[in-house]
C-alpha positions in Angstrom: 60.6 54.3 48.9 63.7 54.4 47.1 64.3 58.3 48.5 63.5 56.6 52.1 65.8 54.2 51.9 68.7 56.2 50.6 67.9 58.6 52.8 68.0 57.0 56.3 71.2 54.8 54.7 73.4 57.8 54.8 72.8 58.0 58.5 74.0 54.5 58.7 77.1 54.7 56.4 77.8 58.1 58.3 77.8 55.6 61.7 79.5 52.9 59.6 82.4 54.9 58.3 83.0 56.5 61.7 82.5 53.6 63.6 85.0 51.3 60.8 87.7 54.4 61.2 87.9 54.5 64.9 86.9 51.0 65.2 89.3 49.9 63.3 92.8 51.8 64.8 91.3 50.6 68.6 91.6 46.8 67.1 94.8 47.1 65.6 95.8 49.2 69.2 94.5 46.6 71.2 96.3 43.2 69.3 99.4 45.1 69.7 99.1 45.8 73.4 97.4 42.1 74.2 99.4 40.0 71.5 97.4 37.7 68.5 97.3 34.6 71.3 95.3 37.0 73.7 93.1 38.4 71.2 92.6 35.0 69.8 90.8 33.9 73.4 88.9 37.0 73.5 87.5 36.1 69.7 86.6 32.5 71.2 84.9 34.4 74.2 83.0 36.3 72.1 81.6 33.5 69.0 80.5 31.4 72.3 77.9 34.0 73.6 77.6 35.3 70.1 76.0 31.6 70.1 74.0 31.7 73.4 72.5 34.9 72.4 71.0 34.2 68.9 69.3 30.6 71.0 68.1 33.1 73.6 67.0 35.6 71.4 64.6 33.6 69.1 64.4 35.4 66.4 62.3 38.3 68.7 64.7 41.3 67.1 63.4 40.1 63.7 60.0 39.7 64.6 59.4 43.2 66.1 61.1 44.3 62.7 59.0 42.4 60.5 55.5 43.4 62.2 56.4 47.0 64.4 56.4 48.7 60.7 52.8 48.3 59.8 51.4 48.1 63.9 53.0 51.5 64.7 50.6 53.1 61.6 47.5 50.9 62.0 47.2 49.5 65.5 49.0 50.9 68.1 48.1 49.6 71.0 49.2 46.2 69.4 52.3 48.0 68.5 53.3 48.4 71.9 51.8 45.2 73.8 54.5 43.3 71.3 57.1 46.0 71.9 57.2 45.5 75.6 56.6 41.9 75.4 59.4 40.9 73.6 61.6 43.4 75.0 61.1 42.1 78.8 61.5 38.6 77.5 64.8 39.7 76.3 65.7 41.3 79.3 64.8 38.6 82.1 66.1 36.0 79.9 69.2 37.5 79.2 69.9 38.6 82.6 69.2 34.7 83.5 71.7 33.4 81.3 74.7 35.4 82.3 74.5 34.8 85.8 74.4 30.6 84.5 77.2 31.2 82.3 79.4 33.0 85.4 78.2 30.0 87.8 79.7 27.3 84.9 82.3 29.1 83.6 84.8 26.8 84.8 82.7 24.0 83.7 82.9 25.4 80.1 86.5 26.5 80.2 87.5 22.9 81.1 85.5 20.2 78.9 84.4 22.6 76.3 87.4 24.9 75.2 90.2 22.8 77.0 91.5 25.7 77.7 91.4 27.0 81.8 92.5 30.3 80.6 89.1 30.8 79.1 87.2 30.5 82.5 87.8 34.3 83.0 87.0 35.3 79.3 83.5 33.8 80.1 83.1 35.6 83.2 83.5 38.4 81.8 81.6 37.9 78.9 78.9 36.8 81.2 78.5 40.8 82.0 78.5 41.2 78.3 75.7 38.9 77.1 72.5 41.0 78.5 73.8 44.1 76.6 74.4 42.5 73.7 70.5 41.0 73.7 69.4 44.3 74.8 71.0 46.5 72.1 69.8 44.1 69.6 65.9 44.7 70.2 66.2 48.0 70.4 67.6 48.6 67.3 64.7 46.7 66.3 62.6 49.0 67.2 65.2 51.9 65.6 64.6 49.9 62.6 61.1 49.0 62.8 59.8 52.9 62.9 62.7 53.6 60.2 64.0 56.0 62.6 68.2 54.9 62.1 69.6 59.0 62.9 69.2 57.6 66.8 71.3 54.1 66.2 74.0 56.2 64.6 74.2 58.6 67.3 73.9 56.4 70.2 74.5 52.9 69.1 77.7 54.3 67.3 78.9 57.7 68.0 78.6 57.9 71.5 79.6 54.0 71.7 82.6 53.6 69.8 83.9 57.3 71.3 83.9 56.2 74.9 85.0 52.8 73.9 87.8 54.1 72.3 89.0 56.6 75.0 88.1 54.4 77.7 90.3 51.1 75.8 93.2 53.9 75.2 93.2 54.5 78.9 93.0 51.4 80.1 95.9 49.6 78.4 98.2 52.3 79.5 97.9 50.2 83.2 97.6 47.0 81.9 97.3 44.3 79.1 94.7 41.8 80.1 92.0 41.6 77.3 89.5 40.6 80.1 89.4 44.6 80.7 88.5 44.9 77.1 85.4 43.4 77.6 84.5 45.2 80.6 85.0 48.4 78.8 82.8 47.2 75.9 80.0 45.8 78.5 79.9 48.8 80.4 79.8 51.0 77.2 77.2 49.4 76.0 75.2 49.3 79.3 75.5 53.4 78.8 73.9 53.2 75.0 71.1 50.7 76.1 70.0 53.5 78.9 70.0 56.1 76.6 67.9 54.4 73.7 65.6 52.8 76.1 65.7 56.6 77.4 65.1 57.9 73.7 62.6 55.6 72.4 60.0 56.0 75.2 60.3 59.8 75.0 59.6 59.4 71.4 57.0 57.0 71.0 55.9 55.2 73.3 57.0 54.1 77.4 58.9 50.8 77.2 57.6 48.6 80.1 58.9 45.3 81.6 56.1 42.7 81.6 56.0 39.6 84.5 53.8 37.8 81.8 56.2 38.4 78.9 56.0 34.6 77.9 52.3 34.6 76.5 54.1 36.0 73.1 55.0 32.2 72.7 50.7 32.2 72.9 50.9 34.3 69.9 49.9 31.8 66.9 51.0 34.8 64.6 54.2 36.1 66.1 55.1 32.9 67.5 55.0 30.8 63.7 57.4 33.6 62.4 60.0 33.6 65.5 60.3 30.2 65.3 61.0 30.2 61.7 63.7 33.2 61.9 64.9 31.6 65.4 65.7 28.1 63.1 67.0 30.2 60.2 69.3 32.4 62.9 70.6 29.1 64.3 71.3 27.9 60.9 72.8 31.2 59.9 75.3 31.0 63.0 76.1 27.4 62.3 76.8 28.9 58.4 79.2 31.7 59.2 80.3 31.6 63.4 79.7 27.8 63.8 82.9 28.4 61.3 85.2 30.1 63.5 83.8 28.3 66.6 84.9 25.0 64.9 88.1 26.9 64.2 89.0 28.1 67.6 88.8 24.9 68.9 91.0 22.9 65.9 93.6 25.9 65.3 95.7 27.6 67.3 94.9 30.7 68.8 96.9 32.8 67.0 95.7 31.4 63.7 92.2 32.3 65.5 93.2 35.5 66.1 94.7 36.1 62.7 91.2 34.2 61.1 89.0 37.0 63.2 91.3 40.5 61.7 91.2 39.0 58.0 87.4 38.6 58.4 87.4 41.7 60.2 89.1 43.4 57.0 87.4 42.5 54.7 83.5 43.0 56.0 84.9 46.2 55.8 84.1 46.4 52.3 80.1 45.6 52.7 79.9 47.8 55.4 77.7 49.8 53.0 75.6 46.7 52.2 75.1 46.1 56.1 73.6 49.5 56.9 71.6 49.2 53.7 69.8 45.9 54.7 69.3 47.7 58.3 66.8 50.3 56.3 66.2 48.0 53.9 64.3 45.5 55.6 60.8 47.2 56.8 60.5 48.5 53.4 60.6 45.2 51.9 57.7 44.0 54.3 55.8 46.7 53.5 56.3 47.1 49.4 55.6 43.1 49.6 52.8 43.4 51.7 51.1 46.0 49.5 52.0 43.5 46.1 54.2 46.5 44.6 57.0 44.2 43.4 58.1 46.3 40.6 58.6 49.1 43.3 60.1 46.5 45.1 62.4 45.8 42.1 63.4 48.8 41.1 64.6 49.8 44.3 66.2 46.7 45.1 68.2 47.1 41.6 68.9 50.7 41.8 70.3 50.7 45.6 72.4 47.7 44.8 73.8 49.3 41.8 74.3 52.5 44.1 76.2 50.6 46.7 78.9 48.6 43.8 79.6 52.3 42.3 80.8 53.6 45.9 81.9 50.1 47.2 84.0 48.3 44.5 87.0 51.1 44.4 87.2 51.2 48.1 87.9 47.2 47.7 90.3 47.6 45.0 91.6 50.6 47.0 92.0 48.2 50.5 93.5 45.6 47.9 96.5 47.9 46.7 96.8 48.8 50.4 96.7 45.1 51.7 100.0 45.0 53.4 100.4 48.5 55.2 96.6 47.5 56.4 98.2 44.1 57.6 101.2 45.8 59.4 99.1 47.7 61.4 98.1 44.7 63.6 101.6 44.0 63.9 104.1 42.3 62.0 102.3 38.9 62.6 99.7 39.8 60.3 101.9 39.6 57.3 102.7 36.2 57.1 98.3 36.1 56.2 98.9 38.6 53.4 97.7 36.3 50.3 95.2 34.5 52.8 93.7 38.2 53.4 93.4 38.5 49.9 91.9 35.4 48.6 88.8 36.6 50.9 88.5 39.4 49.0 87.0 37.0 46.4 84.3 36.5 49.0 83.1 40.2 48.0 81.8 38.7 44.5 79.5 36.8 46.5 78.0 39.5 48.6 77.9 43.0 46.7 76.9 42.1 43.9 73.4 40.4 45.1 73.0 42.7 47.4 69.8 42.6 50.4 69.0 39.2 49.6 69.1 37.2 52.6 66.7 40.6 53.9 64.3 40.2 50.9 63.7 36.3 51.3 63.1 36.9 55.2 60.7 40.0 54.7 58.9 38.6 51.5 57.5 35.5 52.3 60.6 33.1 51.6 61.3 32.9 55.4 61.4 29.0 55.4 63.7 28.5 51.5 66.1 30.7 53.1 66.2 28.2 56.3 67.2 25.8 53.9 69.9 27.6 52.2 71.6 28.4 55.3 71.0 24.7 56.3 72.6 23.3 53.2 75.9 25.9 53.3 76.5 24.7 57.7 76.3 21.7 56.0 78.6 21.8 53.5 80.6 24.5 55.6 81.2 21.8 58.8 81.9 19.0 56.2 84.3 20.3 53.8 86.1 22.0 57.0 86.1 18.3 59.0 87.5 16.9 55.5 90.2 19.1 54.6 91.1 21.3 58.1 93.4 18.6 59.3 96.0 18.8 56.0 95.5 22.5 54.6 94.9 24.1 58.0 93.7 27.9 58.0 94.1 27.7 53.8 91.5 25.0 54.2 89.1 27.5 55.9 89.5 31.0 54.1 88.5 28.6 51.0 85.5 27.2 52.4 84.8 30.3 53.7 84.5 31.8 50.0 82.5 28.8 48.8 80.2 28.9 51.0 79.1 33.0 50.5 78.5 32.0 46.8 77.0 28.8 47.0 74.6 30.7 49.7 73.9 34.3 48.0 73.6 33.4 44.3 71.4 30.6 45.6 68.9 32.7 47.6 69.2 34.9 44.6 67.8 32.3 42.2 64.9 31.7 45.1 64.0 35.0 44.5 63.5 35.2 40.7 61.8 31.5 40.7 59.5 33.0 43.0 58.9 36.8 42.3 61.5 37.5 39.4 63.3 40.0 41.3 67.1 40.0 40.7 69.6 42.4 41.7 71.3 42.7 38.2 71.8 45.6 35.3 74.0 45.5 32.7 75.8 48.5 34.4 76.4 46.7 37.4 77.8 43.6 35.1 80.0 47.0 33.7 81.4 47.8 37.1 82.9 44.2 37.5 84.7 44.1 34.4 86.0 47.2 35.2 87.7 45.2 38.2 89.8 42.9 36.4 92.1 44.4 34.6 92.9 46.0 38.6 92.9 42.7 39.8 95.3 41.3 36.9 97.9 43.9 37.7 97.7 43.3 41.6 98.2 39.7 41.2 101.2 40.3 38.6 102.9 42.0 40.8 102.3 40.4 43.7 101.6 43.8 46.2 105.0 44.6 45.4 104.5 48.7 44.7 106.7 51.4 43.2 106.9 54.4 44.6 104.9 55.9 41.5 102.3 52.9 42.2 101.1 54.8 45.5 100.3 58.0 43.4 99.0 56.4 40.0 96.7 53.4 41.1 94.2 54.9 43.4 93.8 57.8 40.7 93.2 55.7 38.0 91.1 53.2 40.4 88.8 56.5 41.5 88.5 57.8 37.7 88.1 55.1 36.2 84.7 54.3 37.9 83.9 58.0 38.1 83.6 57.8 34.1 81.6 54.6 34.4 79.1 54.8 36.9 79.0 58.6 36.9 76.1 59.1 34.7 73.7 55.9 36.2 74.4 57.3 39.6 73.5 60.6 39.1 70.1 59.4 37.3 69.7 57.7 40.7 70.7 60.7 42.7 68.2 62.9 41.1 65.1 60.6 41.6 66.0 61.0 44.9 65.9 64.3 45.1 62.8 64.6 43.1 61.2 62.5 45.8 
């Protein structure tokens, strides 16, 4: 399993470094042709039907990824009456909801943002939302069959190259970011054809059912998508309920500026993000056949495996902090200690690695509810306590907070319940290794020599090499073997 997972990750971090690279230079292009205000709407436009789509989807993506894995194998036909079911619910509903939110788009522009120059962000977005519900049960069903080569190719190489030539092109006429999003909806529209196109070639014919709502009929499937629809909801209210709360009590720039440092650094888990991707059928199915030292060991070695390639790249991003910042314009620095006080945010995430995937896929569906629960909670009432006086300082700390309260929480779930825990002494090894970095970047306070630029990154690179060279390998060859 752990071969299988490695394995079908590399096609993922291949799709994740290309799509971060180009990604990346078509943000920073696109702030400095629109301005931080204008990209600031276009963030709000996007957390509000980043909201609508997680209550429309209800928790159907996850479901066809938690079951599709052991129907494909042992009941097909099942396989694909709950393929087609779900994926016709998600494309009548969707295609519902965004002609409602283009009909009330005023409505919501006026009493909801305050804001009339949001009514044609929503409109816009409004094309947007179907795709985005579309492309998120197909990769489902990518995932489910453990086939991610297709995602990478579609979902990211053909996406994020026509994106980027098409974005290039169009901000040569103009610099309206309501065009942005009609570049990204049409893009997307293209990718959606050609998976739908791919997958019934492949497998099986996807179909669009009129009686797509007897799922809800489905004790089985029904009992789990309700519990991952209430854990999504809670999820969004943890992390975007954050910087929907935000958009509304900051100003847009500080919105915009709130979005690029988030932006930044998820770019150091991007490796964790593809990993839970490949990660999570083979946590139903190790669980479902009761091999939890399997289910262990891989969970240990591959998050081991991910801190030995990640952690330098952070330190690496750190040391490069303010060139990274100056990219999006000269804005950008003013955030330049903000940015890096949510680096700490990385202790939270990396080093716990698939957890939230593990409590969904191994029983633990309803504790994690209540983790997520209990950080929106904490989340919405430490930001309603302190926003008002500390501003955007008072969120980037809450934001921190609430990653370790959550991960090392669902962490300690796990090992009351199956004692399975991420954590090997050479891990622990890899973050000491870090502070001596981090001492040295706070001392100087990103203030670099000329020598700096030549001497840090070879020491940062080396210095893990000799660490984590010998564990990885070990790793690398039982993959092999397999």
């Amino acid at each position: 399993m752990l071969a299988t997972l490695i394995k079908q990750t590399n096609w993922s971090i291949l799709g994740a470094v290309f799509g971060f690279a180009i990604g990346f230079l078509i943000k920073g292009f696109v702030v400095q042709s629109v301005g931080l205000d204008s990209y600031g709407l276009y963030i709000k436009g996007y957390v509000f039907i980043t909201a609508i789509s997680t209550i429309i989807a209800f928790g159907f993506p996850q479901l066809v990824l938690k079951f599709l894995p052991d129907l494909i194998g042992n009941n097909k036909a099942e396989a694909k009456d709950l393929t087609n079911t779900t994926v016709s619910y998600i494309l009548i509903s969707s295609l519902a909801s965004g002609l409602l939110l283009f009909a009330f788009s005023a409505y919501i522009a006026t009493y909801v943002f305050q804001n009339t120059a949001m009514e044609s962000i929503l409109q816009w977005s409004a094309l947007y939302l179907p795709v985005i519900l579309l492309i998120s049960i197909l990769t489902s069903l990518y995932r489910g069959v453990i086939r991610i080569k297709e995602i990478v190719v579609y979902g990211t190489f053909v996406s994020v190259t026509l994106r980027a030539i098409l974005t290039i092109i169009l901000f040569q006429y103009t610099n309206q970011i309501e065009y942005f999003i009609g570049v990204e909806a049409l893009v997307q529209l293209i990718v959606v054809i050609l998976l739908w196109w791919k997958f019934s070639k492949d497998f099986y014919p996807l179909k669009v059912r009129i009686d797509f709502l007897r799922i809800f009929k489905e004790s089985k499937y029904f009992s789990f998508a309700k519990f991952i629809f209430t854990g999504s909801v809670v999820t969004y209210a943890g992390s975007e309920l954050l910087t929907l709360l935000v958009s509304l009590m900051l100003p847009e720039k500080e919105v915009g500026a709130y979005s690029l440092m988030l932006t930044i650094t998820g770019v150091s888990i991007f490796i964790l993000i593809n990993l839970n991707k490949v990660f999570a059928p083979i946590v139903s199915k190790l669980f479902k056949e009761n091999k939890l030292e399997e289910l262990k060991q891989t969970y240990q070695k591959s998050t081991f495996l991910i801190n030995a390639i990640t952690l330098p790249f952070v330190l690496l991003m750190l040391f490069f902090l303010p060139l990274i910042l100056s990219y999006f314009g000269s804005e950008m620095n003013a955030y330049i200690f903000l940015t890096a006080l949510m680096f700490l945010s990385i202790g939270a995430t990396l080093p716990v690695g698939s957890s939230g995937v593990i409590m969904n896929m191994a029983g633990m569906e309803k504790e994690n509810v209540w983790v997520q629960l209990l950080k929106a909670s904490l989340s919405v009432i430490l930001l309603f306590i302190f926003i008002e006086q500390y501003q955007i300082l008072a969120v980037v700390i809450i934001y921190v907070f609430s990653e370790y309260f959550k991960n090392y929480l669902q962490v300690f779930i796990i090992w009351k319940k199956t004692k399975i825990h991420p954590f090997t002494k050479e891990l622990i090894l890899l973050y000491l290794l870090c502070i001596p970095f981090m001492i040295y970047f706070i001392q100087l306070e990103f203030n670099w020599k000329i020598k700096d630029y030549f001497v840090v990154p070879i020491v940062v690179c080396l210095s893990f090499v000799y660490v984590s060279f010998n564990k990885v390998k070990s790793i690398l060859n039982e993959i092999n073997a397999n």
